[in-house]
LUMBA-811955 format. One record per residue: chain; x, y, z of N, C-alpha, C, CB in turn; residue number from 1; residue in three letters. Coordinates in pm, 1 decimal, decimal comma. Glycine has a CB too. Example, Ala and Ser with C-alpha at 12.3 -4.5 7.8 and 13.67 -1.06 7.14 Angstrom:
REM residues 2
  chain      n.xx      n.yy      n.zz     ca.xx     ca.yy     ca.zz      c.xx      c.yy      c.zz     cb.xx     cb.yy     cb.zz    n  res
      A    1319,0    -569,0     780,0    1230,0    -450,0     780,0    1320,0    -330,0     780,0    1130,8    -447,3     904,6    1  ALA
      A    1285,0    -225,0     708,0    1367,0    -106,0     714,0    1290,0       3,0     787,0    1408,4     -59,8     572,5    2  SER
***
This chain:
REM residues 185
  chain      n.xx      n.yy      n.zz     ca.xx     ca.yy     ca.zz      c.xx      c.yy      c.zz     cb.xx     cb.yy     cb.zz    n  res
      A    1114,8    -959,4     232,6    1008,5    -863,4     213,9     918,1    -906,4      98,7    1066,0    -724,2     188,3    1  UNK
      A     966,5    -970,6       3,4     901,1    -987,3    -103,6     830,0   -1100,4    -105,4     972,7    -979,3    -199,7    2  UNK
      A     809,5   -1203,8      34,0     779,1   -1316,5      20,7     649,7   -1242,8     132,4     899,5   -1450,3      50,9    3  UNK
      A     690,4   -1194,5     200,2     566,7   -1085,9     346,4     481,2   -1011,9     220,8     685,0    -901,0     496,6    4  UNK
      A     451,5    -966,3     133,7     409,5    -901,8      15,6     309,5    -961,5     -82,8     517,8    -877,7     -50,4    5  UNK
      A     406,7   -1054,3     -92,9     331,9   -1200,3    -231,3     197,6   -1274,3     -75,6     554,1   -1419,3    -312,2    6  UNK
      A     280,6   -1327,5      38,7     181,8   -1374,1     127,9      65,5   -1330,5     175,0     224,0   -1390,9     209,8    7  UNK
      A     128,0   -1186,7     207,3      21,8   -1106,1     316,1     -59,5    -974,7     238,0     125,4   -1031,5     463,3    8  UNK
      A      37,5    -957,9     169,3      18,3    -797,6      53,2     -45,6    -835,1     -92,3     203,2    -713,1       2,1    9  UNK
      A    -104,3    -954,2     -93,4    -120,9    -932,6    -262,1    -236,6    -834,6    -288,3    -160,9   -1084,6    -348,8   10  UNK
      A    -327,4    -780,2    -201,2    -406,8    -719,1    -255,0    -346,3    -548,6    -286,7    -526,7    -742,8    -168,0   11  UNK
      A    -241,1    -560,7    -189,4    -168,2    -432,3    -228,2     -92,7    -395,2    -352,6     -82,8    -415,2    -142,1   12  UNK
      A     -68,4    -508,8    -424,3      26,2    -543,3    -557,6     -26,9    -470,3    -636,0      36,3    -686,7    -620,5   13  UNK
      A    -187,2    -452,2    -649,4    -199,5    -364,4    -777,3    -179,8    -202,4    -779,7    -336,8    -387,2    -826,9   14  UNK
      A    -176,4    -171,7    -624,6    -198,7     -70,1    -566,8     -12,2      -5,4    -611,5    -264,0    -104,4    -390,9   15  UNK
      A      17,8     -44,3    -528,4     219,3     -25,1    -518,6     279,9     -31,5    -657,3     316,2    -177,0    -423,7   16  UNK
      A     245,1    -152,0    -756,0     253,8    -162,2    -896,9     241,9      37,2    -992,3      95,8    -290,4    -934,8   17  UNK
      A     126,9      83,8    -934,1      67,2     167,2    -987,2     152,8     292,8    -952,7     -68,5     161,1    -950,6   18  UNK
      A     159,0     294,1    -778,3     244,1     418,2    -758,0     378,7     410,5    -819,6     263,3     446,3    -612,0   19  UNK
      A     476,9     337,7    -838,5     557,2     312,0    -880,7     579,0     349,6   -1051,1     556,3     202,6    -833,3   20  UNK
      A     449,3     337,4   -1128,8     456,3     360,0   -1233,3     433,7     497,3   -1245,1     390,4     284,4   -1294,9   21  UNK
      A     328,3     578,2   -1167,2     328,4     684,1   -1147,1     441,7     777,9   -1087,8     241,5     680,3   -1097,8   22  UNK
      A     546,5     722,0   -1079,8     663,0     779,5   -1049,2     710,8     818,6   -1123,6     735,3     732,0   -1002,1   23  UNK
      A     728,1     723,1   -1239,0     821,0     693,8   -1359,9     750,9     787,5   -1456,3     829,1     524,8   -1415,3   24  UNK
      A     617,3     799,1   -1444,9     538,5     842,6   -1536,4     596,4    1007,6   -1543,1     376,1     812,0   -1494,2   25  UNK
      A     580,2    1058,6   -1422,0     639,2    1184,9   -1354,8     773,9    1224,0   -1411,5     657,0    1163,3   -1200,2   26  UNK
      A     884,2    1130,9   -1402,7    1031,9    1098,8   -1445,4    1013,7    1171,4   -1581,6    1082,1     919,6   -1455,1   27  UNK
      A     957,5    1026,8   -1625,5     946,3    1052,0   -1803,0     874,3    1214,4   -1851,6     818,1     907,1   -1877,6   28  UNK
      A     797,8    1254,0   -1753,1     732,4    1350,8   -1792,7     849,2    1544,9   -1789,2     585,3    1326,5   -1677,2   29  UNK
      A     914,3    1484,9   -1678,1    1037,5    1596,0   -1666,6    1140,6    1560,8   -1759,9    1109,9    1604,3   -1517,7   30  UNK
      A    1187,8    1443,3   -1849,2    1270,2    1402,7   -1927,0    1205,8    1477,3   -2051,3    1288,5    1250,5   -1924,5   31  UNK
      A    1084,5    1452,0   -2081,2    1058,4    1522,2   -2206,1    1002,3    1677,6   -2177,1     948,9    1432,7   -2292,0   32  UNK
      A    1024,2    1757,9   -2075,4    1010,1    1897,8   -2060,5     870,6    1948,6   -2029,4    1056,5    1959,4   -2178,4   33  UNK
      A     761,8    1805,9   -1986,2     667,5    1896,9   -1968,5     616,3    1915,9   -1832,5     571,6    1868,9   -2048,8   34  UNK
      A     548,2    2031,4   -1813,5     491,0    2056,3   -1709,0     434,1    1943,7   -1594,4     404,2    2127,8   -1757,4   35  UNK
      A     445,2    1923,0   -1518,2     369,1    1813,8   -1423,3     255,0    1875,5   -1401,3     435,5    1771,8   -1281,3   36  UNK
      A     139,4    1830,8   -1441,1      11,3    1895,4   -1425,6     -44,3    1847,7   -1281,7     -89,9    1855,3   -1551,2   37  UNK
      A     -31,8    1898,8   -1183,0     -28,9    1895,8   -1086,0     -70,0    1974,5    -952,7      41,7    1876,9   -1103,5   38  UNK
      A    -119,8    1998,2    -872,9    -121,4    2149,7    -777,1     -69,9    2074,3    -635,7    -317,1    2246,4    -754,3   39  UNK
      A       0,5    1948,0    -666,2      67,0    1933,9    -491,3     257,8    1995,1    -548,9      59,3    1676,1    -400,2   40  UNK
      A     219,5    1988,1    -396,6     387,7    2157,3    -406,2     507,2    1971,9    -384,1     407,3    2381,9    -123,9   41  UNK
      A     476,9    1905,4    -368,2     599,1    1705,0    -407,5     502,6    1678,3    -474,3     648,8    1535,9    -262,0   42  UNK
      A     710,0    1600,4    -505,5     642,7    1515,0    -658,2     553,5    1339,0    -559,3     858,6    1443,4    -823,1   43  UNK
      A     594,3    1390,3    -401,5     560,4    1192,3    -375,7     374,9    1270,8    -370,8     658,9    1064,4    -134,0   44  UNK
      A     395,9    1354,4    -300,9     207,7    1419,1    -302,7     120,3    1407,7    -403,1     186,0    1571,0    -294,9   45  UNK
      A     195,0    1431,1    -549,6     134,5    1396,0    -659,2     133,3    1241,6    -704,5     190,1    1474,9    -751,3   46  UNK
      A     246,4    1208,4    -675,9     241,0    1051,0    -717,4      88,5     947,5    -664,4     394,2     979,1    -633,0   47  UNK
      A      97,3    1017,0    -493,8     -87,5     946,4    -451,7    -160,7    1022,8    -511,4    -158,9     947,3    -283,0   48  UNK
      A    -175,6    1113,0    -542,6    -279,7    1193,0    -617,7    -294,5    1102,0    -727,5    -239,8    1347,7    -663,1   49  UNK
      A    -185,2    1101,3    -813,3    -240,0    1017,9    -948,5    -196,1     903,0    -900,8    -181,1    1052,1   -1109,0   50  UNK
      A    -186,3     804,6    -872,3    -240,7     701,5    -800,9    -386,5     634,9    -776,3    -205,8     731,8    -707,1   51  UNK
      A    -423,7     711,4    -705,2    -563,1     699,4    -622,0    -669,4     766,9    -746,7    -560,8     808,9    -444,9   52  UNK
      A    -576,8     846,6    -860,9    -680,1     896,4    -947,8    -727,7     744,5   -1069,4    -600,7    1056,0   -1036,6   53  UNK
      A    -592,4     706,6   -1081,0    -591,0     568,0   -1187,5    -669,5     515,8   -1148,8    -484,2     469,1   -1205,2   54  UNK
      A    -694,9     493,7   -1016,6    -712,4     366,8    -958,7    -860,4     388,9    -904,6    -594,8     327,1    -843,2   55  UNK
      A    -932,7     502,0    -897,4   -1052,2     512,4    -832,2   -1042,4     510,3    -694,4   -1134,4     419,6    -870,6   56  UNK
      A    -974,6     532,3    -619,7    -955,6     491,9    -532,4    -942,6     671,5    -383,3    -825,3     381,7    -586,4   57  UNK
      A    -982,0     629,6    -309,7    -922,4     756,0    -225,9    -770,3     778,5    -175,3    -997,1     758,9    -101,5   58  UNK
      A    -688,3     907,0    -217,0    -591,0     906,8    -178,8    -536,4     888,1     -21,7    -569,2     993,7    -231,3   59  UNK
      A    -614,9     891,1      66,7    -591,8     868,7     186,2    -583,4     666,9     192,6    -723,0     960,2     276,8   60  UNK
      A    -686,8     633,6     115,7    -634,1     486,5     105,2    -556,4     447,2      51,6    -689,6     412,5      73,7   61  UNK
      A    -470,6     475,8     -55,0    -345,6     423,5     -74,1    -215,9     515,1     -37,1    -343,6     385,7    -211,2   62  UNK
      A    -267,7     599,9      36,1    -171,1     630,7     114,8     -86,3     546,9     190,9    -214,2     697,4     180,7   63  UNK
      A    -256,6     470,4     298,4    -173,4     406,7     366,2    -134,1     292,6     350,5    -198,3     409,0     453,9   64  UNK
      A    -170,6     205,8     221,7    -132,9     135,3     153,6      42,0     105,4     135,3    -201,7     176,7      59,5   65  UNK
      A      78,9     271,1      42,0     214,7     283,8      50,1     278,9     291,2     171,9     248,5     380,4     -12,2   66  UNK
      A     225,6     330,3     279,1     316,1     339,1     407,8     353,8     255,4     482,7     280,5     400,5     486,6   67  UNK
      A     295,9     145,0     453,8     271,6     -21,9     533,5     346,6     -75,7     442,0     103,3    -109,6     547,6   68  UNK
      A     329,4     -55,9     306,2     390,6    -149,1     228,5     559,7    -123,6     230,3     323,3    -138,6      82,3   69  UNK
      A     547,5      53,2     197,1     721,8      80,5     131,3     766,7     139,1     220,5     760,0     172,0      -6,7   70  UNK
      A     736,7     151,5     350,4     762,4     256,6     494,5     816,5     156,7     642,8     573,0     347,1     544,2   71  UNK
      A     656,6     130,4     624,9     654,4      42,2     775,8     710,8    -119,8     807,0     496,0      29,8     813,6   72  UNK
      A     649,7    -173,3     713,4     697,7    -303,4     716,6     850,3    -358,8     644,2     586,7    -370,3     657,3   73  UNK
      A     905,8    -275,3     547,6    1024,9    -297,2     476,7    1127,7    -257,3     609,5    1037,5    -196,6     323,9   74  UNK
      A    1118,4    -160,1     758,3    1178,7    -148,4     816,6    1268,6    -237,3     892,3    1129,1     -97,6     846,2   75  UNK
      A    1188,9    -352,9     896,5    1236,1    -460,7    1021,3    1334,2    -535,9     893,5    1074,8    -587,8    1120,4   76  UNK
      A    1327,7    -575,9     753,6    1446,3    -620,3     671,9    1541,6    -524,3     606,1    1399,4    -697,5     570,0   77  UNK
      A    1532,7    -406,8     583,5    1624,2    -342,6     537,2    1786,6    -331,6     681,3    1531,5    -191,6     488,0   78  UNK
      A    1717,4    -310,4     784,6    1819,6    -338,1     877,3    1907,7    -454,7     894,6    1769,8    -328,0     975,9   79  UNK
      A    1864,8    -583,9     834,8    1930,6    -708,4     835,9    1979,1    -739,1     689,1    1835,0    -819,0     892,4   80  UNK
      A    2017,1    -666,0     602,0    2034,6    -604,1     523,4    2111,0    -479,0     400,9    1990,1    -614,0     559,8   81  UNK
      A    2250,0    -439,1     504,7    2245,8    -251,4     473,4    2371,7    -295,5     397,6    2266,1     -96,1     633,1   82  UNK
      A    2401,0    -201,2     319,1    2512,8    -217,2     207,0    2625,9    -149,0     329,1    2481,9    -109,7      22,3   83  UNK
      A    2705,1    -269,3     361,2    2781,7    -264,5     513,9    2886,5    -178,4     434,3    2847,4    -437,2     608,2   84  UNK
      A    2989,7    -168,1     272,9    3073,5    -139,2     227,4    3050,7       7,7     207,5    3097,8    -217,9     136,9   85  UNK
      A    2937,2      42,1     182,6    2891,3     206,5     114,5    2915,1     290,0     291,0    2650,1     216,8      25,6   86  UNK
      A    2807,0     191,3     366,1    2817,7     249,5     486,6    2979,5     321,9     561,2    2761,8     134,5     565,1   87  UNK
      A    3029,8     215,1     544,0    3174,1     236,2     612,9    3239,4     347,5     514,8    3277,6      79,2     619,6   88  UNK
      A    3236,3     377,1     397,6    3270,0     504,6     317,6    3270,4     594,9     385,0    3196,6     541,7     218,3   89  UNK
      A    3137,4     586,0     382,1    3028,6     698,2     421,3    3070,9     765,4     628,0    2824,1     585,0     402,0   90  UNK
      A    3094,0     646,7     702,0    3131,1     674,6     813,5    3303,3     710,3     859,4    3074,9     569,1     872,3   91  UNK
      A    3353,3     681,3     755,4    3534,3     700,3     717,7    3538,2     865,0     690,9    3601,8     594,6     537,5   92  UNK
      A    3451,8     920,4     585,6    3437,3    1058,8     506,5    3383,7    1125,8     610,8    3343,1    1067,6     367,5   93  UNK
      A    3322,4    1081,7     708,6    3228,1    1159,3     789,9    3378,1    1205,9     919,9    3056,7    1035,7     859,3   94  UNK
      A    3440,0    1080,9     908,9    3547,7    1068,7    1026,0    3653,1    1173,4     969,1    3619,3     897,6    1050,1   95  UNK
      A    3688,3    1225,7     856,4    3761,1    1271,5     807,1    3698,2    1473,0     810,3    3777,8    1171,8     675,1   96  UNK
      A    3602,1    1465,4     892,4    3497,5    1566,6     889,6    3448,7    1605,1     759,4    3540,5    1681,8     953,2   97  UNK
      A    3427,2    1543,3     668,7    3320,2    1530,9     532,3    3181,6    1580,0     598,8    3300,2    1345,5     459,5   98  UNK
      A    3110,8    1624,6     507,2    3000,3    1655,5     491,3    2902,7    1555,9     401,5    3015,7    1775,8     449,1   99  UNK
      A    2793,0    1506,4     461,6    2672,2    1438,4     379,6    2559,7    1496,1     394,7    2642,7    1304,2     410,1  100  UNK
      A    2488,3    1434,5     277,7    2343,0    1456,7     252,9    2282,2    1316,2     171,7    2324,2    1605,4     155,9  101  UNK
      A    2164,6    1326,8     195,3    2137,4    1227,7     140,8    1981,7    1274,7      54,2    2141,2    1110,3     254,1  102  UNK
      A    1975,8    1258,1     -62,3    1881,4    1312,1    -160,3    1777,8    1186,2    -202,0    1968,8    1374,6    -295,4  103  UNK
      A    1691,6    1172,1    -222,4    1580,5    1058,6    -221,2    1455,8    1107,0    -286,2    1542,2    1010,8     -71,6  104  UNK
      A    1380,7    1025,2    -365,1    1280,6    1094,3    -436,6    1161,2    1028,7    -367,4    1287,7    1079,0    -601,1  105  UNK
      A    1178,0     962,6    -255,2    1100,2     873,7    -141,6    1121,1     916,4       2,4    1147,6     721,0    -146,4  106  UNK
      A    1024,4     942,7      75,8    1070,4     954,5     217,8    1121,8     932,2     237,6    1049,0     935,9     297,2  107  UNK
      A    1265,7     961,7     342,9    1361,7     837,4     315,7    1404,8     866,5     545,9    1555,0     886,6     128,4  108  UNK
      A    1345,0     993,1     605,8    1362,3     928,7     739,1    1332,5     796,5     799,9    1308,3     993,0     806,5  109  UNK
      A    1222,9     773,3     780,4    1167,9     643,8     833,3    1257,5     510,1     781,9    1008,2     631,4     780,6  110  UNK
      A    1341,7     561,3     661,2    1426,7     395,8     617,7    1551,6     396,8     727,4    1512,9     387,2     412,7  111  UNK
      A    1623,8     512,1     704,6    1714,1     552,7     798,0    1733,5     554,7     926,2    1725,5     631,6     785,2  112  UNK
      A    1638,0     565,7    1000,8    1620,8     542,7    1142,8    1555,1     373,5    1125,6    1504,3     677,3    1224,8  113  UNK
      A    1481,8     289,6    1052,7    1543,0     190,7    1084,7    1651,4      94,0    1070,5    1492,9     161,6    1082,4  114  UNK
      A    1769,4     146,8     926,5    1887,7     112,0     925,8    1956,5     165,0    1043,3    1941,3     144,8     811,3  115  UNK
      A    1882,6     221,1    1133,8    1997,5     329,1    1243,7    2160,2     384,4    1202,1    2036,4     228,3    1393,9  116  UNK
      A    2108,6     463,8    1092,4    2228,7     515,1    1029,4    2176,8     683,9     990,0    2274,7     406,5     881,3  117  UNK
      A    2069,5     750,4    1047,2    2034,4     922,8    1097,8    2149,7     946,9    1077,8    1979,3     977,7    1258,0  118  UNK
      A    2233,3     975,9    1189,7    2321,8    1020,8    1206,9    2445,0    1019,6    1115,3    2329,3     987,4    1299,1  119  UNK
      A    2401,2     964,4    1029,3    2532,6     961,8     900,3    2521,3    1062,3     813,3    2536,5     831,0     797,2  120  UNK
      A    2408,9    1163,7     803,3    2319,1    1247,1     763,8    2355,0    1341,4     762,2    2227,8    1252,5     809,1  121  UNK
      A    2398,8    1527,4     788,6    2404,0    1614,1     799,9    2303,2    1681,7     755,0    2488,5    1632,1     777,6  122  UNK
      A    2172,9    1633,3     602,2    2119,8    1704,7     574,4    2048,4    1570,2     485,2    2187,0    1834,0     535,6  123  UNK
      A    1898,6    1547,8     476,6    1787,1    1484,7     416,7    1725,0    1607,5     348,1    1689,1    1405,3     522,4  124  UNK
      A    1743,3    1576,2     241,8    1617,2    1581,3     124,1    1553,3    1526,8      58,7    1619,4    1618,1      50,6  125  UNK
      A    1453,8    1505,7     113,9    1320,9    1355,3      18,8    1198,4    1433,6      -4,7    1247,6    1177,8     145,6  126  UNK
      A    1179,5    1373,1    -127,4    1014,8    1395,5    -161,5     923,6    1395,2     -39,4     954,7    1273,0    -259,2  127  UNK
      A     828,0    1470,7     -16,5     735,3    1409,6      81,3     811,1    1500,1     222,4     743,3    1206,6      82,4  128  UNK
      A     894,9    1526,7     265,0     938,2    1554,1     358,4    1059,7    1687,4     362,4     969,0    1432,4     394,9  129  UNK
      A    1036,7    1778,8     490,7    1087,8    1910,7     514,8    1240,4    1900,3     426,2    1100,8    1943,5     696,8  130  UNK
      A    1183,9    2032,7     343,7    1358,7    2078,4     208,5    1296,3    1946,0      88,7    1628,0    2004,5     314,8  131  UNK
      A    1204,4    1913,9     113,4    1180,6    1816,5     -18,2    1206,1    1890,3    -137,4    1029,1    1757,4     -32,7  132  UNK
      A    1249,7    1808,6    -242,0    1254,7    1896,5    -390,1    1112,0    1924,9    -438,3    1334,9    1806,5    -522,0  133  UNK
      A    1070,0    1980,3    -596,9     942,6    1946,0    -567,4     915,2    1883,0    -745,5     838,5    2097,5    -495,7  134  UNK
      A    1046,8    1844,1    -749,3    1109,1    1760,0    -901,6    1171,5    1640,3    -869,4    1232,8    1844,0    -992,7  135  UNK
      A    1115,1    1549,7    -938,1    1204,5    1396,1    -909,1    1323,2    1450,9   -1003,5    1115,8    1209,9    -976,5  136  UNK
      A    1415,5    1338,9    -982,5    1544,7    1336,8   -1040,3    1544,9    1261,3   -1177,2    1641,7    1273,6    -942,4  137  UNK
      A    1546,2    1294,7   -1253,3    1694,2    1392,3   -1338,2    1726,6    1535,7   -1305,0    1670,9    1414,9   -1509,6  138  UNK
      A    1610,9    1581,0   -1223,9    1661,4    1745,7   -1231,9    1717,1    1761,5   -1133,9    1565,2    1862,1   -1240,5  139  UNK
      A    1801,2    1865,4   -1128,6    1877,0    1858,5   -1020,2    1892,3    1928,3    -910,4    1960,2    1855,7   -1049,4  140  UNK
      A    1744,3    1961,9    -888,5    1707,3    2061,3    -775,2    1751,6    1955,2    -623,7    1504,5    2113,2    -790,0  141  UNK
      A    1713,3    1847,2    -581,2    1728,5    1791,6    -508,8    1906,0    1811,6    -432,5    1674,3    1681,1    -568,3  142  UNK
      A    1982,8    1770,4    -536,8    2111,5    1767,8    -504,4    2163,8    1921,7    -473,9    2186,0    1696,1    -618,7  143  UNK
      A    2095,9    1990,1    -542,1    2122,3    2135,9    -552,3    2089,1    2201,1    -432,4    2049,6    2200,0    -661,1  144  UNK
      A    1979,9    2153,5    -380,8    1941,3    2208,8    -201,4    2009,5    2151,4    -127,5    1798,6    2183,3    -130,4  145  UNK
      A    2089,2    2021,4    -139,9    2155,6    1981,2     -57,1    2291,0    2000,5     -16,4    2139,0    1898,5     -71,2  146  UNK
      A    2334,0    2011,4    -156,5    2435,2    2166,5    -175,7    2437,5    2303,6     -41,9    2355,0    2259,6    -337,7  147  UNK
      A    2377,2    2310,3    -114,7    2310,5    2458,5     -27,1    2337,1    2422,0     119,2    2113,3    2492,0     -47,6  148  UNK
      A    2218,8    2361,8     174,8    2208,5    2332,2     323,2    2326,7    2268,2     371,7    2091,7    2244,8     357,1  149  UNK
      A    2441,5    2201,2     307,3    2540,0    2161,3     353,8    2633,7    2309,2     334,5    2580,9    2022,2     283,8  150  UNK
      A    2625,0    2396,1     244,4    2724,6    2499,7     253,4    2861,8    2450,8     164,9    2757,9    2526,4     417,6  151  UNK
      A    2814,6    2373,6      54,6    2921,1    2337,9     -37,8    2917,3    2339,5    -142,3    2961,1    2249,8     -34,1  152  UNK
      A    3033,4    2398,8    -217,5    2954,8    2422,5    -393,2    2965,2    2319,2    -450,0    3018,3    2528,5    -508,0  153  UNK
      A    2856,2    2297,0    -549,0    2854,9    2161,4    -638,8    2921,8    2137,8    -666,2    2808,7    2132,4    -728,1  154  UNK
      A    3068,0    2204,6    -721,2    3130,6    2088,8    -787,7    3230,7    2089,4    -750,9    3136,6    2074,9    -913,0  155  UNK
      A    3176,4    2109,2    -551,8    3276,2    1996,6    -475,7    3210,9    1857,8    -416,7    3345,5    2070,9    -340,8  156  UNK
      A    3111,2    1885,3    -489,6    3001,1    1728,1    -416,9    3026,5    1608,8    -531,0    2769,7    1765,7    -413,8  157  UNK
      A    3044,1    1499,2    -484,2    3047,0    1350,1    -535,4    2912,5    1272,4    -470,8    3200,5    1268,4    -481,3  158  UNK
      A    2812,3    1251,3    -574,8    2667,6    1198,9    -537,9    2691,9    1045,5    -586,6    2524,4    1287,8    -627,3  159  UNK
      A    2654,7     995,0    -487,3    2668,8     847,4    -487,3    2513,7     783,2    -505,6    2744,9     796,7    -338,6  160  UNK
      A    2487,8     718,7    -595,8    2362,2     694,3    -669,8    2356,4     519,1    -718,7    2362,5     808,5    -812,7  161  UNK
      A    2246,0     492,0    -759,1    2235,9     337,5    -790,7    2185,3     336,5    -939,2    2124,1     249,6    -682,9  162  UNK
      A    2127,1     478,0    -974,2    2052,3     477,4   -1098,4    2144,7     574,8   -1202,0    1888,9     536,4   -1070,8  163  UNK
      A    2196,1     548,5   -1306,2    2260,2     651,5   -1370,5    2151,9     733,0   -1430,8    2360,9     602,8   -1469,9  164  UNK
      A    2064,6     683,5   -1467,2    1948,7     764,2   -1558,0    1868,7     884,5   -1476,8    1824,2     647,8   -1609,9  165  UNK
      A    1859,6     889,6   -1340,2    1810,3     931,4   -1270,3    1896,6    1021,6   -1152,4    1743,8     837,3   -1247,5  166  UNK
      A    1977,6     964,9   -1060,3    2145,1    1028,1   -1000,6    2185,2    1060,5   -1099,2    2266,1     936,4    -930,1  167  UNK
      A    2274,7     991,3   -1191,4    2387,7    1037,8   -1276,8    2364,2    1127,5   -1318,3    2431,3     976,6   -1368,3  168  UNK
      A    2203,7    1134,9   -1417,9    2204,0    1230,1   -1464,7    2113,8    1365,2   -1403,3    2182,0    1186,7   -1574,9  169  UNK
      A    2077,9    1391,5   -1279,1    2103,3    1516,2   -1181,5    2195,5    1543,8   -1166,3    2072,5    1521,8   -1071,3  170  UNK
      A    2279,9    1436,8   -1111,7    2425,1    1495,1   -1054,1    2535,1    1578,1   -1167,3    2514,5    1350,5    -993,0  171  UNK
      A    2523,3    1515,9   -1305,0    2567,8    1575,7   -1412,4    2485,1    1728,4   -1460,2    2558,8    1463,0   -1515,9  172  UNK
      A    2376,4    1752,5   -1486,6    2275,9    1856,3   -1450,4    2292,2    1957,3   -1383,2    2190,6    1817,8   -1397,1  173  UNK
      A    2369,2    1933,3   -1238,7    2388,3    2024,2   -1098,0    2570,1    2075,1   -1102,1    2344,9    1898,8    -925,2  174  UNK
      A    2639,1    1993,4   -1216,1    2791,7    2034,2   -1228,8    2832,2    1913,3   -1119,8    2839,6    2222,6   -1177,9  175  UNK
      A    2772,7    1800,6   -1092,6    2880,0    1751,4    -981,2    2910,4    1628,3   -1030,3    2830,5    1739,5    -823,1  176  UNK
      A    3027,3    1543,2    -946,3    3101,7    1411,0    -974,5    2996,7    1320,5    -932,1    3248,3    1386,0    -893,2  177  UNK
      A    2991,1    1191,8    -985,8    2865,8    1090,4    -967,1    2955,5     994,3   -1003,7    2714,1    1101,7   -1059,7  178  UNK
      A    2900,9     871,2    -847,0    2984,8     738,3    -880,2    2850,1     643,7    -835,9    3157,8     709,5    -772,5  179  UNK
      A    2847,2     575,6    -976,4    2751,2     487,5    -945,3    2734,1     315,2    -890,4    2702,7     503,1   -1045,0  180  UNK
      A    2713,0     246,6    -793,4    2700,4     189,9    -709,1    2527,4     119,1    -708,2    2752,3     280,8    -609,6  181  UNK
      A    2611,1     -24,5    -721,4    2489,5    -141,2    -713,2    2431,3    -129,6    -584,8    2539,7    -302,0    -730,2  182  UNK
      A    2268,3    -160,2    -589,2    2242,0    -146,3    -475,4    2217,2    -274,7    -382,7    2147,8     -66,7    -482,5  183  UNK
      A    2229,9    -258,4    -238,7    2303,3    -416,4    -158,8    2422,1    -449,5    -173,8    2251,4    -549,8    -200,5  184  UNK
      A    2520,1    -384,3    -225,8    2670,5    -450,2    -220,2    2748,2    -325,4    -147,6    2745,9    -494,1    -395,5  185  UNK
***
């Protein structure tokens, strides 16, 4: 992906660079308690908002910027690709009639249906998309609806995360167990 990007995408680099920081910017901005000055009801709605605001740019154009870049085209390698060890957990717990959810501060249907692993799912909550939070993570609204919609109290949920700064510390936030996990292995 990163070689399809550098080849075909460099004009997108400054674009994706930006949303990305505008993520973090968001992050950092709920870490130190303040308000997200904002009027979109997601945090990914605001992220193109200020995006396209940095950048001069129309939010409908780097919309679709991000959707080609971190949506559409990452689909065809993330499938050749999938952390085969997390998966099989994940399909063992499910076999054991476990309950999942999966919490994401990124759209995250479109990755999932092309890992063809939906169905490992019981319940999606992503930015950007239906039950979205409308707080990136550290806070722990995300995990907390997913809670909910699964019908399990937090602190019988174990959130499996790649970021401690961000999972760990929602999942710690929401009362629940957090095991953190490299991502690709």
């Amino acid at each position: 992906m990163a070689a399809e990007l550098l080849l075909l995408g460099w004009s997108a680099l400054p674009t994706l660079r930006r949303f990305r920081h505008e993520q973090e910017a968001q992050r950092e901005e709920l870490i130190l308690g303040k308000a997200l000055a904002t009027s979109h009801a997601n945090p990914f709605a605001a992220q193109l908002a200020r995006t396209a605001d940095a950048l001069g740019r129309p939010v409908a154009e780097v919309e679709l910027i991000v959707q080609d870049w971190m949506f559409a085209r990452p689909g065809k390698w993330i499938r050749r690709f999938p952390n085969t060890g997390l998966l099989a957990e994940i399909r063992a717990f499910r076999a054991q009639g476990g309950k999942t959810a999966l919490v994401s501060d990124y759209p995250a249907e479109r990755k999932l249906a092309a890992l063809g692993v939906r169905e490992l799912f019981d319940v999606i909550v992503a930015s950007g998309e239906e039950h979205g939070p409308q707080r990136l993570k550290p806070d722990p609204e995300g995990f907390l609806r997913a809670a909910e919609l699964l019908g399990v109290s937090p602190d019988k949920c174990l959130v499996i995360g790649d970021r401690d700064d961000a999972d760990g510390a929602a999942a710690r936030a929401g009362k629940m167990s957090f095991r953190l996990v490299r991502a690709g292995r």
